[in-house]
CHARMM internal coordinates of N, CA and C (Angstrom, degrees):
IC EDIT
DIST 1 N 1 CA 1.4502
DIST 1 CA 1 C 1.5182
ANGL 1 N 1 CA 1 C 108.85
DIST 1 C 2 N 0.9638
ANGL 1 CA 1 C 2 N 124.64
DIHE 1 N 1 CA 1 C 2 N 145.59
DIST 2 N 2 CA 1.8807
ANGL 1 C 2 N 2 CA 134.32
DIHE 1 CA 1 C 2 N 2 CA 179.92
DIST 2 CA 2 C 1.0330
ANGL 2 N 2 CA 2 C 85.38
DIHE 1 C 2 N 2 CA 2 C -118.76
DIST 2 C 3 N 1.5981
ANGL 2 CA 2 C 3 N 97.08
DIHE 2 N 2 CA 2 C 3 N 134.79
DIST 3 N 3 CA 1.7349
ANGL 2 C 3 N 3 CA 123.44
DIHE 2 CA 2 C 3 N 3 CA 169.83
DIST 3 CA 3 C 1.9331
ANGL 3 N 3 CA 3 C 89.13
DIHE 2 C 3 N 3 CA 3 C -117.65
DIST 3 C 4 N 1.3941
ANGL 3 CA 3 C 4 N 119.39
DIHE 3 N 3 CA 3 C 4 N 149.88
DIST 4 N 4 CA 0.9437
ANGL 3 C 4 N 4 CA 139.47
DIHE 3 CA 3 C 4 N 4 CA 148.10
DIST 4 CA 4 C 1.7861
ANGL 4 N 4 CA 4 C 138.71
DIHE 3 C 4 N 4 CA 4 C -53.03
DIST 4 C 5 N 0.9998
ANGL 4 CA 4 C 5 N 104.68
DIHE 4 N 4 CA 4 C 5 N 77.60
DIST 5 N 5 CA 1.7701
ANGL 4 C 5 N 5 CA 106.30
DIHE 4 CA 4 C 5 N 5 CA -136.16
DIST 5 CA 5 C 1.9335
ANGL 5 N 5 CA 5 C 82.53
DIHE 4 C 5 N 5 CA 5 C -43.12
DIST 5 C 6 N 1.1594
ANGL 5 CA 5 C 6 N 127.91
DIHE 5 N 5 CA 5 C 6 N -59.38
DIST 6 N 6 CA 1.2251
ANGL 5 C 6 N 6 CA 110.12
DIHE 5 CA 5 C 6 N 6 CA -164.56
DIST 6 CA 6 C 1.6697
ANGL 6 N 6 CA 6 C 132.64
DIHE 5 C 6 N 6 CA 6 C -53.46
DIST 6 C 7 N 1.1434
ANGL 6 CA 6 C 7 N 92.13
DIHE 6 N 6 CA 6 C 7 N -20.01
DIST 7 N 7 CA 1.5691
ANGL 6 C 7 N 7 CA 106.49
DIHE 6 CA 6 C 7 N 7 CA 166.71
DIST 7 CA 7 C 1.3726
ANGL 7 N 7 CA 7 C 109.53
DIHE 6 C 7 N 7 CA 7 C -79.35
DIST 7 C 8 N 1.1718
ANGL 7 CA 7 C 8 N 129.29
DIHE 7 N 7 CA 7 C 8 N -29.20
DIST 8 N 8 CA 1.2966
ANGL 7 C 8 N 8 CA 134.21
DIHE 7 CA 7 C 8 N 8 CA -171.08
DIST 8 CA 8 C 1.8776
ANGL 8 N 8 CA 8 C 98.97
DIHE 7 C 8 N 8 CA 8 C -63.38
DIST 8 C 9 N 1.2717
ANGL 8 CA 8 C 9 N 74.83
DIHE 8 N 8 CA 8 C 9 N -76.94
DIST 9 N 9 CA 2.1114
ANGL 8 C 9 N 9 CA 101.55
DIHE 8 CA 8 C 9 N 9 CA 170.13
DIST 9 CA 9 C 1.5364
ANGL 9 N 9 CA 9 C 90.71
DIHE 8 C 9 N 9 CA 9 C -17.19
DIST 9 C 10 N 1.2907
ANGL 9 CA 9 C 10 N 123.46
DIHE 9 N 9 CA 9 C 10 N -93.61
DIST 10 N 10 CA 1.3709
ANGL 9 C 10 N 10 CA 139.74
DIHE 9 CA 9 C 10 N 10 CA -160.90
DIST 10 CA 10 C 1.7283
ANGL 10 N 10 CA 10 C 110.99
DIHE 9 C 10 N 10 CA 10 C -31.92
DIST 10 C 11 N 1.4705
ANGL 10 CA 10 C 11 N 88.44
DIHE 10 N 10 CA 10 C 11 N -50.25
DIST 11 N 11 CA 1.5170
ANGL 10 C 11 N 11 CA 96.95
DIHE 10 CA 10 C 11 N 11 CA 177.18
DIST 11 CA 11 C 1.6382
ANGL 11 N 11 CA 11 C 122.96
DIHE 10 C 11 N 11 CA 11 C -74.64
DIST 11 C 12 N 1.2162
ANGL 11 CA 11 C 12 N 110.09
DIHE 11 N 11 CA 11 C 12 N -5.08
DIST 12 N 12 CA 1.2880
ANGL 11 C 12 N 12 CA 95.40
DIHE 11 CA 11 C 12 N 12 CA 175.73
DIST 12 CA 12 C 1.1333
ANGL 12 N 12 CA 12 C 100.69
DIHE 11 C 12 N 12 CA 12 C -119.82
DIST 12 C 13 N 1.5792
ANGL 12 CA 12 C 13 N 141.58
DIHE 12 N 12 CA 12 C 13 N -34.54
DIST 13 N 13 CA 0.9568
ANGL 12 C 13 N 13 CA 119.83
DIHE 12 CA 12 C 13 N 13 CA 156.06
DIST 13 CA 13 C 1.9518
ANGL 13 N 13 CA 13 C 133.76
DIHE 12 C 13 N 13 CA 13 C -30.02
DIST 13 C 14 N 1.4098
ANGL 13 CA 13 C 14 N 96.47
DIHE 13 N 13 CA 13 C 14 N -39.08
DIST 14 N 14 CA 1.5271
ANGL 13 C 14 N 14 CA 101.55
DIHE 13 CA 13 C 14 N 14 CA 155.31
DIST 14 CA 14 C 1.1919
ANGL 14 N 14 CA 14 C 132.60
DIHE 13 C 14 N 14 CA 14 C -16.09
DIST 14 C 15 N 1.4398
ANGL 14 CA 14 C 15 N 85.22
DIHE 14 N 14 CA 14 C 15 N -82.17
DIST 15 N 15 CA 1.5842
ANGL 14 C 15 N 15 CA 123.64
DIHE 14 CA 14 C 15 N 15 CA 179.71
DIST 15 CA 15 C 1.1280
ANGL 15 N 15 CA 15 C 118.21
DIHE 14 C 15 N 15 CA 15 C -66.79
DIST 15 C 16 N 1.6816
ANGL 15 CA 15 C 16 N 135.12
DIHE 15 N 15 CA 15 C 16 N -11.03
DIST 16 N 16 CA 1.0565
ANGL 15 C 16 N 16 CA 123.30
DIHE 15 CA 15 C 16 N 16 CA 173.52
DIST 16 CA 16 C 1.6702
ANGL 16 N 16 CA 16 C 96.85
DIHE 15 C 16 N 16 CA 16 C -109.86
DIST 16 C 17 N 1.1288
ANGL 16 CA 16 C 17 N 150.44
DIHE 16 N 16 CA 16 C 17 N -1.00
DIST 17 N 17 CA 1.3815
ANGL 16 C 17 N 17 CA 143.61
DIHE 16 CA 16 C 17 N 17 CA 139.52
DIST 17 CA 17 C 1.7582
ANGL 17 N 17 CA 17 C 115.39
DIHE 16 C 17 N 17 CA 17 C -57.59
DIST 17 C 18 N 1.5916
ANGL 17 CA 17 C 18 N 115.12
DIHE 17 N 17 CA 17 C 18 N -41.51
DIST 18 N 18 CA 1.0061
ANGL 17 C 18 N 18 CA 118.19
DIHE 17 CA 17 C 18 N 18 CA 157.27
DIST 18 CA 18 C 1.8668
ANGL 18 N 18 CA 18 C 132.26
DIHE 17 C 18 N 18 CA 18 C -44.75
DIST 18 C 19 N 1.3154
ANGL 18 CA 18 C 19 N 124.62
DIHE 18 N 18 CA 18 C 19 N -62.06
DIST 19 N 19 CA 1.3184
ANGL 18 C 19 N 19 CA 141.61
DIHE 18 CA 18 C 19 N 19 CA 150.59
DIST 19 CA 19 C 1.7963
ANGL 19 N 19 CA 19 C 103.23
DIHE 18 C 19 N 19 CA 19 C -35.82
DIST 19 C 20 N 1.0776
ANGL 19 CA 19 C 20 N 115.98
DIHE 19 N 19 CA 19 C 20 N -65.66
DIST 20 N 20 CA 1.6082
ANGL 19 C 20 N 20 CA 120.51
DIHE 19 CA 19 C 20 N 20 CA -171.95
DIST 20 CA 20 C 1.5000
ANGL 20 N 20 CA 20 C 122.51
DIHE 19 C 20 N 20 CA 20 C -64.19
DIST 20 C 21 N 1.3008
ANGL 20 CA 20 C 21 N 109.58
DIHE 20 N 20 CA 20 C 21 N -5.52
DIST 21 N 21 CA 1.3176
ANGL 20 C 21 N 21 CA 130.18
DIHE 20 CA 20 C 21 N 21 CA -167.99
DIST 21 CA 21 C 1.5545
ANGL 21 N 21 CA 21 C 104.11
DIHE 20 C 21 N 21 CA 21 C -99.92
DIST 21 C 22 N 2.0141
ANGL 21 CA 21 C 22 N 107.18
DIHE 21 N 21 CA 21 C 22 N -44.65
DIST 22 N 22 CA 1.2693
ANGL 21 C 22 N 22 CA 103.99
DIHE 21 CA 21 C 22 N 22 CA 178.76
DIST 22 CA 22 C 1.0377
ANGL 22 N 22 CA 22 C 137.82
DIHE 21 C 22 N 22 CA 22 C -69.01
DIST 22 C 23 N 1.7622
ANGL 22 CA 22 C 23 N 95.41
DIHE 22 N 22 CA 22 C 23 N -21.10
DIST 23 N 23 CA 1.5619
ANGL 22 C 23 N 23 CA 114.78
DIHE 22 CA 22 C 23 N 23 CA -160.59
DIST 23 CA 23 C 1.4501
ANGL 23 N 23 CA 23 C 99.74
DIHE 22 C 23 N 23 CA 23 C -105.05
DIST 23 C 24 N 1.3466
ANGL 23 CA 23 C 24 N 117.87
DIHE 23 N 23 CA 23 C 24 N 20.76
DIST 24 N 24 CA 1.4748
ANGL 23 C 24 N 24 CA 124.28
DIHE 23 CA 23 C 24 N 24 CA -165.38
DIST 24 CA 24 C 1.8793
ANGL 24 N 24 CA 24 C 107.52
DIHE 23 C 24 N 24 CA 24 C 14.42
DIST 24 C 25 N 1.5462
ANGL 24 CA 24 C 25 N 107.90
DIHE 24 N 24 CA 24 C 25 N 63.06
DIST 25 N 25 CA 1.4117
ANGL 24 C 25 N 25 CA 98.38
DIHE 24 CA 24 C 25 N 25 CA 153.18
DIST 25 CA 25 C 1.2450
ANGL 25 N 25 CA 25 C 90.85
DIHE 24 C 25 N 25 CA 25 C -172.04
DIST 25 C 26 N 1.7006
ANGL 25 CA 25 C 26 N 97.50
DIHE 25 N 25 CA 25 C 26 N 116.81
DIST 26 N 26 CA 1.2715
ANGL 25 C 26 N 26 CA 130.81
DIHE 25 CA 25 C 26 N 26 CA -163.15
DIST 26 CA 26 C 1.7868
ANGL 26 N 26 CA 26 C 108.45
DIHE 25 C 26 N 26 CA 26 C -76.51
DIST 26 C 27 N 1.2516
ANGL 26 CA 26 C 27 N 109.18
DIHE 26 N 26 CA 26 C 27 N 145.65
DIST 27 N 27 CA 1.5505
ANGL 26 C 27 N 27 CA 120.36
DIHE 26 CA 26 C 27 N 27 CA -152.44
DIST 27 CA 27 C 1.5318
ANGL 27 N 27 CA 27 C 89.75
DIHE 26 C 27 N 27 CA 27 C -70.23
DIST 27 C 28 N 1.1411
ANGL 27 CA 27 C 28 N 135.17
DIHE 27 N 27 CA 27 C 28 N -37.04
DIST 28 N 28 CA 1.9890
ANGL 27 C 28 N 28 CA 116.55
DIHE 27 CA 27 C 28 N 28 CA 176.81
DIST 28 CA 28 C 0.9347
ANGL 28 N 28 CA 28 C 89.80
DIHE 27 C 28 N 28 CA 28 C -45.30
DIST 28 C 29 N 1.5541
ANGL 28 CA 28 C 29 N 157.50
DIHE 28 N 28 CA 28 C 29 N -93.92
DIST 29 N 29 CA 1.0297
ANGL 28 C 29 N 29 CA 132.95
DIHE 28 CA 28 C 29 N 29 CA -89.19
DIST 29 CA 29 C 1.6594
ANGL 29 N 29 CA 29 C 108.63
DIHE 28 C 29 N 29 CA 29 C -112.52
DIST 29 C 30 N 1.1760
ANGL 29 CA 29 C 30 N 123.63
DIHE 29 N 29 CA 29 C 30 N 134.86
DIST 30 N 30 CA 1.2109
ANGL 29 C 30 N 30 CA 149.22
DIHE 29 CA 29 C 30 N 30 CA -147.90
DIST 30 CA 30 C 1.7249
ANGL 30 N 30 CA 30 C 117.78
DIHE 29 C 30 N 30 CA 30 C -105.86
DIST 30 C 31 N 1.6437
ANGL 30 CA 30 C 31 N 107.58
DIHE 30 N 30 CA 30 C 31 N 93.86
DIST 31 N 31 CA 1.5217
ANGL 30 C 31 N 31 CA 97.34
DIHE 30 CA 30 C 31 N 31 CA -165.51
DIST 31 CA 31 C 1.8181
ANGL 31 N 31 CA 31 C 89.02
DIHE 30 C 31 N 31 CA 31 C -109.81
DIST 31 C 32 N 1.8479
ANGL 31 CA 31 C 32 N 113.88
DIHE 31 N 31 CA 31 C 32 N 132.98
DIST 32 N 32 CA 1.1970
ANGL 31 C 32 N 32 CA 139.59
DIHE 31 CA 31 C 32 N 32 CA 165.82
DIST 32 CA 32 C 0.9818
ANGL 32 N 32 CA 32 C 129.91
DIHE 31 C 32 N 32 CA 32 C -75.20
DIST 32 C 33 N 1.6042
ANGL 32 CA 32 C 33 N 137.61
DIHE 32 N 32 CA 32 C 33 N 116.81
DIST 33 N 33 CA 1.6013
ANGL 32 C 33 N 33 CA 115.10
DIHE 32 CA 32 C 33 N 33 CA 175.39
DIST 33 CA 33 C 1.5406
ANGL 33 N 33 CA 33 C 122.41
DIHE 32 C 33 N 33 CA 33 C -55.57
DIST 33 C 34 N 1.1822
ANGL 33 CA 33 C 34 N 127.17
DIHE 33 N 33 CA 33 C 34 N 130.08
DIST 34 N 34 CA 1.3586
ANGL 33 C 34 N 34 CA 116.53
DIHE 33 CA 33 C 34 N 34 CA 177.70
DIST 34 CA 34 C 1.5865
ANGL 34 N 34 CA 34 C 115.88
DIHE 33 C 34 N 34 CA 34 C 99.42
DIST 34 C 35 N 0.7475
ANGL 34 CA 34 C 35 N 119.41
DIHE 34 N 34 CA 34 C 35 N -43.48
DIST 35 N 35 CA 1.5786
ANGL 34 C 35 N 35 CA 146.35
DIHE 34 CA 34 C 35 N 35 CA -174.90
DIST 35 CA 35 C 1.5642
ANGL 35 N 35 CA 35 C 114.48
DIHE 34 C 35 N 35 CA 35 C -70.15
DIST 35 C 36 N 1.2955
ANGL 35 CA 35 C 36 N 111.29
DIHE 35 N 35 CA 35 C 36 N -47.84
DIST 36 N 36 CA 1.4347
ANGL 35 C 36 N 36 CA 123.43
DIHE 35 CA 35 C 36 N 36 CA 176.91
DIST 36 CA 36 C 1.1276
ANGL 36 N 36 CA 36 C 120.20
DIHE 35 C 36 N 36 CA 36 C -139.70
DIST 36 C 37 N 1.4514
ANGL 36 CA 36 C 37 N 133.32
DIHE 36 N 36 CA 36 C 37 N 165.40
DIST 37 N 37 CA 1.4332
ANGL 36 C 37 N 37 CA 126.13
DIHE 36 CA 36 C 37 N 37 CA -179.67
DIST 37 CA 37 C 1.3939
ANGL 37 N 37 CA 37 C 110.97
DIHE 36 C 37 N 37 CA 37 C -112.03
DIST 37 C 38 N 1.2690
ANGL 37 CA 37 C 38 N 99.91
DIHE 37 N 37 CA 37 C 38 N 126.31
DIST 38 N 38 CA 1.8586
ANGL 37 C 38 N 38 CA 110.00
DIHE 37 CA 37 C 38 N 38 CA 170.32
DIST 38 CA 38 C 1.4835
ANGL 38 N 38 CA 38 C 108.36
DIHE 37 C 38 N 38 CA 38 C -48.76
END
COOR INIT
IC SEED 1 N 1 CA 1 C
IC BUILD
């Protein structure tokens, strides 16, 4: 099957604003084991 990489892009980018939205913690930000506390 061929996916359209740019459509692809679009769509998951979606979906990962979607996910980041629910979990109120937005995909910049960068949590470390050890490093920081959940």
């Amino acid at each position: 099957t061929y996916f359209n990489p740019l459509l692809h892009l679009a769509v998951m980018r979606e979906y990962g604003n979607q996910i980041a939205e629910a979990r109120q913690h937005p995909l910049t930000m960068r949590r470390y084991m050890w490093k920081l506390s959940y």
